[in-house]
N, C-alpha and C positions, 0 to 999 in steps of 0.2 A: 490174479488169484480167483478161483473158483469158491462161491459161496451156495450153500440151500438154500439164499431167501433171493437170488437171483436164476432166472431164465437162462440156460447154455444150451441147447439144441446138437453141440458139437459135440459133448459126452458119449463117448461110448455107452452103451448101455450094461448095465452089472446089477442086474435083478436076482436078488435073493428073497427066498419062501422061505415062512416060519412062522409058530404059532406062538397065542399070546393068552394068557391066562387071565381071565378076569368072568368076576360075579358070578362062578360057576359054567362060564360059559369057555367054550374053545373055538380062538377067533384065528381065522387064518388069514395073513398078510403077506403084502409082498412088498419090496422099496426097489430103489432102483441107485445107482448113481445121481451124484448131485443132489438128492433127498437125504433130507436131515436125520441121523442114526441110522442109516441103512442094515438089515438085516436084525436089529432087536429095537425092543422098544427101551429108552434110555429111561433112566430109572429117576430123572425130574417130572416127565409125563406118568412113568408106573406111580411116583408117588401123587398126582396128582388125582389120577383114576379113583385109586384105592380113599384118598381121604372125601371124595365127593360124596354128596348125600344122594338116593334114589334120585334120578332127575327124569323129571316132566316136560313139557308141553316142548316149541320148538327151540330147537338146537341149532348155534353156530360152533361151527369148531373152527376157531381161526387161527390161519397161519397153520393147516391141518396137516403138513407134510403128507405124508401116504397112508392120512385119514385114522392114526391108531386110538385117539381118542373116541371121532370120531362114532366110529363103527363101534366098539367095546360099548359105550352107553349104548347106543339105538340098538343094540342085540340083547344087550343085558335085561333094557326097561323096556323096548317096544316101540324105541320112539319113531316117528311115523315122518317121512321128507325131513332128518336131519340136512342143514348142509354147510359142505364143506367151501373154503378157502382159502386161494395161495396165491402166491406172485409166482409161484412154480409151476410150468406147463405140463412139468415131469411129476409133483408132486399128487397134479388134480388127476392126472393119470393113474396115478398108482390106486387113489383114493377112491376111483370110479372101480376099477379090476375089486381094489380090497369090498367094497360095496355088493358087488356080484355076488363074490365068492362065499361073502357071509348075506345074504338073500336081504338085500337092503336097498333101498328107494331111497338114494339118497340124489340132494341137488349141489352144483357144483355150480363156483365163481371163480373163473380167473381173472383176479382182482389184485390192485396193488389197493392195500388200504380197504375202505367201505366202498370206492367205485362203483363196486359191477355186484354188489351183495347189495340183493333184496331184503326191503322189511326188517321187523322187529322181530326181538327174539325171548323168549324167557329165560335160556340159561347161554352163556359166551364162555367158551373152557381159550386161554392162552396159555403156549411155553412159546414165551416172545422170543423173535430173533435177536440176538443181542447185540451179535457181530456185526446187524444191518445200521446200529446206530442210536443216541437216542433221540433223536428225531422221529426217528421212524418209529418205534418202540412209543412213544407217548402218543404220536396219531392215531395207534391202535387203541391205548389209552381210551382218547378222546373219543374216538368214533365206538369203542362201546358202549361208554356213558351216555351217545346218543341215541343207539338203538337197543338197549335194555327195554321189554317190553313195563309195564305197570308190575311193581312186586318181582321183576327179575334177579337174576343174581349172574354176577360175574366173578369168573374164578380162573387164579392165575397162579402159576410157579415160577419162581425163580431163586437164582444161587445168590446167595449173600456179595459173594465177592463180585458181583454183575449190577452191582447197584443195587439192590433190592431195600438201603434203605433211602435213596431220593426217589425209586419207583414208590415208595410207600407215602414219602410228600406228597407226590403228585396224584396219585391215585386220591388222597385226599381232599383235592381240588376240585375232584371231576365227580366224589359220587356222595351222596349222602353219608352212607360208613364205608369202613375199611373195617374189616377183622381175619384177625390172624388164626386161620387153621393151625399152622405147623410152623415151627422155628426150631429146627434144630437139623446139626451137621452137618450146616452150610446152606441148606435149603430153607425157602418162605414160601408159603402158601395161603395165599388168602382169597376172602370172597368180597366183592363189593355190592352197594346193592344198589337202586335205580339211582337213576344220573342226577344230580344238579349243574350243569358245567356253567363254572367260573372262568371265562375266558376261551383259548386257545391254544391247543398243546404246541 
């Protein structure tokens, strides 16, 4: 079976263009095959976009499929070397084209986990993969709470029925608080704030 949060090179390619509304601004993307929501942005990330506060200083967009997070803040606030990461070769592709097209200096990791991602950051946006496991899903966890920079904030979505309330245990392991943005019609959103880690996800 073919997944987004793994590497296939054998994918045909099936690139679809289209735009994406946010903060006044009109952001034009592209996806591809094998990237996650291709051709829209699914509406666990639109909802995450729209409940975020103005965000500052540097950005990670993790786990950034074809960058739609990413780029919508850095065009919206200004932000300056966001960057992106995937375990996706196809993903950081797409998310480099989406960077272009919307005049953006963005920096890319193809990384499984925190690997090959440089530095600290002051805000970490996640729509975890879910399908890759929870294993994998709490290492991301974990390795945010490490590199939250002083006063940062991490901010994540997820669907109730995906776990969203043992992701909330855990999350409360690893950061000082948890709070809940959004709870409702199956989605949670919330923000954490700089790390304390109790152990080992």
């Amino acid at each position: 079976m073919r997944h987004y949060f793994m590497d296939d090179p054998t994918l045909p390619d099936d690139f679809r263009e289209f735009f994406y509304y946010f903060a006044g601004q009109k952001i034009q993307l592209i996806s591809n095959s094998g990237v996650f929501s291709p051709g829209h942005v699914d509406p666990a990330t639109d909802l995450l976009l729209r409940l975020l506060p103005p965000v500052t200083g540097r950005l990670l967009d993790l786990g950034c499929g074809y960058g739609a997070i990413g780029v919508a803040l850095a065009k919206a606030y200004g932000l300056q070397a966001p960057v992106f990461a995937d375990v996706n070769a196809r993903a950081i592709a797409c998310a480099r084209r989406n960077c272009a097209a919307n005049g953006i200096e963005g920096l890319f990791a193809l990384s499984d986990g925190f690997a090959e991602i440089p530095g600290q950051f002051d805000c970490i946006t996640l729509n975890p993969p879910i399908h890759a496991g929870k294993a994998v899903v709490y290492a991301l966890f974990a390795g945010a709470a490490e590199r939250l920079a002083s006063g940062g904030r991490f901010y994540i979505v997820m669907l109730e029925k995906h776990g969203a309330e043992s992701a909330r245990a855990r999350l409360g392991e690893l950061f000082q608080t948890v709070e809940t943005l959004h709870k409702k019609k199956g989605y949670w959103v919330g923000v954490c704030d700089q790390a304390e880690v109790n152990g080992e996800a």
